[in-house]
C-alpha positions in Angstrom: 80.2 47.4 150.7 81.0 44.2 152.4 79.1 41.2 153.3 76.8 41.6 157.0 79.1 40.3 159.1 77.9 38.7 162.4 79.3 39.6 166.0 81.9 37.0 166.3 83.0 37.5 162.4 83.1 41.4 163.1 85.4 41.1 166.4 88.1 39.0 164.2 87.7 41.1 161.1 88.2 44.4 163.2 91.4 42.7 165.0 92.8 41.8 161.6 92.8 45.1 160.0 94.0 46.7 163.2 96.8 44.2 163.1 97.4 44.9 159.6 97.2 48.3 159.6 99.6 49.3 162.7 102.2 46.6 162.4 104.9 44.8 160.2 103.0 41.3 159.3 105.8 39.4 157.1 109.0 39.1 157.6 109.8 37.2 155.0 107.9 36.0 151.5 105.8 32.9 151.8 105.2 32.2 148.0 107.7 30.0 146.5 109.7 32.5 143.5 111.4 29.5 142.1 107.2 28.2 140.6 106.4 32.3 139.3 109.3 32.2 137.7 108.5 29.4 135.5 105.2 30.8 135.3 106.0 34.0 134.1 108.8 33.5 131.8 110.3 37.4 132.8 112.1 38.8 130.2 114.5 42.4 129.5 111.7 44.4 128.4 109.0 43.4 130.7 107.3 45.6 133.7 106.3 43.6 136.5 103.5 44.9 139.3 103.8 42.6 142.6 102.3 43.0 146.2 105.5 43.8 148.2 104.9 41.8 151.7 108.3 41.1 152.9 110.2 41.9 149.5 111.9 38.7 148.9 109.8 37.9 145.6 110.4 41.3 144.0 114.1 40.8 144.5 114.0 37.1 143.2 112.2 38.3 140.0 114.7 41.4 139.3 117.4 38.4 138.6 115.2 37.6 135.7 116.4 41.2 134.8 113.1 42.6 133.7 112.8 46.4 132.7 111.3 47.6 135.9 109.4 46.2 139.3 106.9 48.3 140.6 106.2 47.1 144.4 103.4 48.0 145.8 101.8 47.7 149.0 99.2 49.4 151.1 101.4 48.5 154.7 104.6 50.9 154.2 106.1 48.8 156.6 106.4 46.2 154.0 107.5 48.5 151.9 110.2 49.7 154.3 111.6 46.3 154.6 111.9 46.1 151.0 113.7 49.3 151.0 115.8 48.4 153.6 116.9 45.5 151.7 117.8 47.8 148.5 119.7 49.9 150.7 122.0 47.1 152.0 122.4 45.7 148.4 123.7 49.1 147.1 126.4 50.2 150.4 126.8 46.6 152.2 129.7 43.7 151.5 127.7 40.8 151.6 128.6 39.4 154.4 127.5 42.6 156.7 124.0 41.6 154.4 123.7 37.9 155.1 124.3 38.6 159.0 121.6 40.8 159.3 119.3 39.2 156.8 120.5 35.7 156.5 121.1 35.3 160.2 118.7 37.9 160.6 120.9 39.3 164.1 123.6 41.5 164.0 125.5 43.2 167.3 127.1 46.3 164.6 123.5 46.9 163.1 123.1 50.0 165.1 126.3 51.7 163.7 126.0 49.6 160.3 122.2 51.3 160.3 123.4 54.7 161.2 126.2 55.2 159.0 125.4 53.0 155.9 121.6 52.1 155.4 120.0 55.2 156.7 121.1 57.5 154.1 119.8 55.4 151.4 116.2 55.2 153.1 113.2 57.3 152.3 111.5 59.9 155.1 108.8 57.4 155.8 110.9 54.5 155.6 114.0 56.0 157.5 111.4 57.0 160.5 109.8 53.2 160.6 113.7 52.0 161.0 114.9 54.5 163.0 112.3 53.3 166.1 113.2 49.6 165.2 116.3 49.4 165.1 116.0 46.6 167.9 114.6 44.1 165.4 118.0 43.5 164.3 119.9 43.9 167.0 119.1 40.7 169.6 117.2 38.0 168.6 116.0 37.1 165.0 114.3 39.5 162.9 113.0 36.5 161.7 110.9 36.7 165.1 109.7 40.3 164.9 106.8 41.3 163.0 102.8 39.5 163.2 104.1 36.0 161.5 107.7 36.3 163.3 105.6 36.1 167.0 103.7 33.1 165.1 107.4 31.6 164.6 108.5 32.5 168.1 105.7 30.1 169.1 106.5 27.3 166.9 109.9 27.8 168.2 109.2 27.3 171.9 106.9 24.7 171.0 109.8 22.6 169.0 111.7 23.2 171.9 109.2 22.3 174.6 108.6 18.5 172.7 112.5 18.5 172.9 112.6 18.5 168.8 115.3 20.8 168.3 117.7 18.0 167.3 115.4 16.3 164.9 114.0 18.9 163.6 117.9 19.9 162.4 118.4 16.4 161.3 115.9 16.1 159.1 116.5 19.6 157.2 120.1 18.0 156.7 118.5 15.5 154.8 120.0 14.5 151.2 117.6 12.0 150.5 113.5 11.6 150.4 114.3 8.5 151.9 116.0 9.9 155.0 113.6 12.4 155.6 110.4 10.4 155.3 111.4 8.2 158.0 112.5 11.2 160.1 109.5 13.2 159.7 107.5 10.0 160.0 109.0 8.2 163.0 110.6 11.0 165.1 108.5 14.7 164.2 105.1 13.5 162.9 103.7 11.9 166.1 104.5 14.5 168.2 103.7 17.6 165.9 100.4 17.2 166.2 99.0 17.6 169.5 95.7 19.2 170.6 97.5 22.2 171.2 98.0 23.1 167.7 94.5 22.2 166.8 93.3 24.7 169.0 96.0 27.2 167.8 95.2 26.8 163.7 91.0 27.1 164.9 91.8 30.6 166.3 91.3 33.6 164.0 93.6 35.7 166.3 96.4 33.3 165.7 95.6 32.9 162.0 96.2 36.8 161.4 99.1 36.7 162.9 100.0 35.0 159.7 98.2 37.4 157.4 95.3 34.8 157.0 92.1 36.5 157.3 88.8 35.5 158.3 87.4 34.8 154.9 90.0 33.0 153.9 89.8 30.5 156.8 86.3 29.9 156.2 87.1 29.7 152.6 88.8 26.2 153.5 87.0 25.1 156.2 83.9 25.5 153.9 85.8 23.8 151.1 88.5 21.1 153.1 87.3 18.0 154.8 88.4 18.0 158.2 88.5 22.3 158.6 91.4 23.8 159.0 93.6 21.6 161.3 93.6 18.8 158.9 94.0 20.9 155.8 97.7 22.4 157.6 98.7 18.6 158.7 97.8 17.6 154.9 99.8 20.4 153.3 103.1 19.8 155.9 102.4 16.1 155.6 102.8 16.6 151.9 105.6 18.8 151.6 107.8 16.7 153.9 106.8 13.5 152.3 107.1 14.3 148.8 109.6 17.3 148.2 113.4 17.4 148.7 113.6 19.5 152.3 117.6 20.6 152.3 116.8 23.6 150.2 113.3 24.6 151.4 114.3 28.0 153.1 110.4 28.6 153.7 110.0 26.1 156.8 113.3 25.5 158.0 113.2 29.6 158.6 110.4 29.0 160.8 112.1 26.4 162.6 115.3 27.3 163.4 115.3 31.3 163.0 117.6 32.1 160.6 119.0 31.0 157.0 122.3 29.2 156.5 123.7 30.0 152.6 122.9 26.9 151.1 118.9 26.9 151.8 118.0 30.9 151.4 115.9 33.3 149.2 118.4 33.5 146.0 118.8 37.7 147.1 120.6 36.1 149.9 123.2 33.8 147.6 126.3 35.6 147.0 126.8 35.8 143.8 123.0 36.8 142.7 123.7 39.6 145.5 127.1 41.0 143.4 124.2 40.7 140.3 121.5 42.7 142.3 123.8 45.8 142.7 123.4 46.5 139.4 119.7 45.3 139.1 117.7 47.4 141.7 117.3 50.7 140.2 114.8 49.2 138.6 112.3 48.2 141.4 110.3 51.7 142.0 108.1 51.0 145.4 104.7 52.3 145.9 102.5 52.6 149.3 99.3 52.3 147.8 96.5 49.8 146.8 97.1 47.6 143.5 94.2 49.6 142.1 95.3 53.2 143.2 99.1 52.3 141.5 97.5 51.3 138.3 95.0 53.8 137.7 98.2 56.3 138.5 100.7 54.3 136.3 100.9 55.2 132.5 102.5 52.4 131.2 101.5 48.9 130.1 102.2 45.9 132.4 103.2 42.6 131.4 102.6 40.6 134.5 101.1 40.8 137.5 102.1 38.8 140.9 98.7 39.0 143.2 99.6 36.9 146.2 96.0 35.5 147.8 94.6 39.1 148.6 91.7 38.5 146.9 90.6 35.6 149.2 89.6 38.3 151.3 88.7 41.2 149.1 86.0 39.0 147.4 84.4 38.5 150.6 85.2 41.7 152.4 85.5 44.4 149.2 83.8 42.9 146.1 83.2 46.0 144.3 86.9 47.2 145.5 88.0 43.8 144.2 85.6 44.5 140.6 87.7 47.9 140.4 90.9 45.9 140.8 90.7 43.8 137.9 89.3 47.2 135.3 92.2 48.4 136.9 94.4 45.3 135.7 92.6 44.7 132.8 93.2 48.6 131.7 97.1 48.2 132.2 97.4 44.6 130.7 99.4 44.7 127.7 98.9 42.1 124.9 99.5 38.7 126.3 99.8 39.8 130.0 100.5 37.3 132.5 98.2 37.3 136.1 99.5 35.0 138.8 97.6 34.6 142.1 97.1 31.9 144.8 94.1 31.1 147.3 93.4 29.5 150.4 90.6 27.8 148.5 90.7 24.5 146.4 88.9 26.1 143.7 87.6 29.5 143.5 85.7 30.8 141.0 85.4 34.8 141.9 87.2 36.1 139.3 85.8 34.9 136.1 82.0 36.6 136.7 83.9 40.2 137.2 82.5 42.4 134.4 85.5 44.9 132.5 85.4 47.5 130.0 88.4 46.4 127.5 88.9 47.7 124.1 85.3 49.8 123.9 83.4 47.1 125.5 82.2 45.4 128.6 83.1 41.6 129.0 83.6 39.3 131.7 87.2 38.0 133.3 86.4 34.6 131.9 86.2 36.0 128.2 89.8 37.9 128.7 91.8 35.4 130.7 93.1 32.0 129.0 94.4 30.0 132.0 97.5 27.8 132.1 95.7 25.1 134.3 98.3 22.2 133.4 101.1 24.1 134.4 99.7 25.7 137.5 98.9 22.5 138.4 102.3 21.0 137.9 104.0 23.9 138.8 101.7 23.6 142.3 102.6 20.6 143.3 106.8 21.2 143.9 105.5 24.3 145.9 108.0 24.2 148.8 105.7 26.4 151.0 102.6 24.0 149.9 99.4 26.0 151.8 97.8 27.3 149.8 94.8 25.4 148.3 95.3 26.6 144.5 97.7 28.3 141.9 96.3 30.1 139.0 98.3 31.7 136.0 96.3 33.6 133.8 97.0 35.0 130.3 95.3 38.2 128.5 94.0 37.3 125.1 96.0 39.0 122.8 
C-alpha cells in the first residue's frame, strides 16, 4: 500500500494517473542515450530491458547491436509509438521517415499510414493509430501527447516575449562563447518571469511532463529554492556549460521539429540504413518491469530504469520491493542497472531486501556503483534535470 496521502496530494495523484493512464505522455525520450551508452558498454551478445516512453532510447541502444531489446511499458501508447517507429524503419525511404519524425508533419501521412505503416502494426497498436492519424498530419507531433501541450506552451510563450529569433540564434551557435552571451544577454532576463514560476509550482502542469507528485516534492524537500530555482539551475547550466548546436533535447521544445544535424541518432541517415537490419531484435511488451521479468526466461545484462522509481518508492514501495527481486532474479553475472532521479541523492534502493542465490540480502550488498563515472558522465547530460545518475553493477 501507499503512503496516506492528504486531500490536496490525492487530487494531483489521481489527475496524474488518469493522465497517464488514458493518454500518450512522451513524445519523444528525455534521457540523454549518448551518457547510457557509455555507461553500459552494450555488446553483440547482450539483452537489454528498458522502459519504452517515446522509444527513441531503445532505438539508440539497438546501434550498439546488442542481441535483443525487450521494451516494455505499462502505457501501450508508448509502446505504439515505438512500433510505429519500427514500422517506418522497415517499409519507409528515409526521407518519408525524417518528415514525419524529424519534422514531425507530413501532408502524405494519411496515404503513407494506410498503405505502408499500417500493415506492419500490431491490433492494439494499429487501432491507437488508426484514431490519430491527425497527430501527424498538421502541426508537430512534437506538440501532441501530455509533454507535447507542455511544449505548445513554451512555444507561444517564446513567441509572446518575441524570442523566436534568438532563441534560433543561439541553437546556431558553434562556440560556448557565442552562446553564453546569447543566453546571457538576450534569453536569460526574459525567460524567467513570474509566469513560469507559477507554471513549474503546479502539479497539473508538472504531469504534463510525466513528473509526478513525489517526485516534485522529492526536490523541493531536497533543492534550495523548490522547484522554480532547481529548473533555472539546471537550464542555466546546460546553456552555460555544454555545447548547444547538437542538443536535440531542447531545441525540440523550442522550435518543434528536428533539423538532421541536431537529432536522435535513429533519425541520422546512415544509422537509419543500419537500423533496417537491427530491429528484429527489439521485442515490445505492455506490461510493468516486474510482470515482463517474472514472465521472461532469460538472463538480462542491463537494465535502463528511467526515474520511475521516484514515484514508486513513495507511491508503491512494496511494488517497487517486487521490482528489484524481480531484477535481481534476471540479473546475470555482472549486470548493469542504470536509473535517474529527480532527487540529489536518494537512498531507496539500497535498504530493499532480495532473495539471490538461496539467500536474502539487501540492494546495497548486490550492487557495486560506478559513482565517478555517473558523476562525470552526469555532468555533459544535454537534457540536465534530473537531480542524479546512478549506474549500478551486480556482483559477480
Amino acid at each position: 500500500m501507499g503512503r496516506q496521502e492528504n486531500p490536496r496530494s490525492w487530487c494531483a495523484n489521481r489527475f496524474f494517473d488518469w493522465l497517464h493512464g488514458n493518454h500518450l505522455v512522451y513524445n519523444t525520450c528525455w534521457e540523454d542515450p549518448r551518457l547510457d551508452r557509455i555507461a553500459l558498454k552494450i555488446t553483440p551478445s547482450d539483452s537489454l530491458m528498458v522502459i519504452t516512453s517515446a522509444g527513441c532510447n531503445a532505438l539508440d541502444y539497438l546501434l550498439d547491436s546488442p542481441a535483443e531489446v525487450h521494451a516494455v511499458d505499462l502505457n501501450y501508447r508508448q509502446n505504439a509509438l515505438l512500433e510505429l517507429k519500427i514500422a517506418g524503419i522497415r517499409s519507409l525511404d528515409f526521407e518519408t521517415f525524417f518528415q514525419i519524425f524529424g519534422e514531425g508533419s507530413s501532408h502524405s501521412f494519411h496515404d503513407v499510414y494506410r498503405k505502408r505503416l499500417r500493415p506492419e502494426l500490431s491490433a492494439i497498436s494499429r487501432k491507437y493509430w488508426d484514431d490519430n492519424q491527425h497527430f501527424f498530419g498538421g502541426n508537430s507531433f512534437y506538440f501532441r501527447g501530455t509533454a507535447g501541450l507542455f511544449a505548445r506552451i513554451v512555444h507561444a510563450y517564446i513567441d509572446f516575449l518575441k524570442l523566436r529569433a534568438p532563441m534560433l540564434h543561439f541553437f546556431s551557435s558553434r562556440s560556448l562563447e557565442d552562446q553564453r552571451s546569447i543566453y546571457a544577454h538576450e534569453l536569460s532576463p526574459h525567460l524567467w518571469r513570474p509566469f513560469v514560476e507559477w507554471m513549474m509550482k503546479r502539479s497539473s502542469i508538472l504531469a504534463l511532463l510525466g513528473v509526478p507528485l513525489a517526485q516534485r516534492q522529492t526536490i523541493e524537500r531536497t533543492y534550495p529554492g523548490g522547484i522554480f530555482e532547481y529548473v533555472r539551475d539546471c537550464l542555466d547550466s546546460v546553456f552555460m556549460k555544454l555545447p548547444v548546436h547538437d542538443n536535440y533535447f531542447w531545441a525540440l521544445y523550442f522550435d518543434g521539429k528536428y533539423t538532421k544535424d541536431r537529432c536522435p541518432e535513429y533519425l541520422k541517415s546512415d544509422n537509419f540504413v543500419r537500423l533496417k537490419a537491427l530491429v528484429d531484435r527489439i521485442q515490445i511488451h505492455t506490461t510493468s518491469v516486474t510482470g515482463f521479468l517474472n514472465n521472461h526466461q532469460g538472463e538480462i545484462h542491463h537494465f535502463v530504469l528511467l526515474d520511475h522509481m521516484d514515484w514508486m518508492n513513495v507511491a508503491e514501495p512494496e511494488a517497487l520491493k517486487a521490482e528489484w527481486q524481480a531484477i535481481a532474479g534476471r540479473a546475470s553475472k555482472k549486470a548493469k542497472a542504470i536509473w535517474r532521479s529527480g532527487g540529489l541523492e536518494v537512498d531507496f534502493v539500497d535498504p530493499i531486501e532480495v532473495e539471490r542465490n538461496g539467500s536474502r540480502t539487501r540492494m546495497k550488498d548486490i550492487l557495486r556503483y560506478n559513482t565517478q563515472l555517473s558523476t562525470r558522465l552526469h555532468q555533459r547530460d544535454r537534457v540536465h534535470t534530473y537531480g542524479s545518475f546512478y549506474i549500478a553493477e551486480f556482483a559477480a
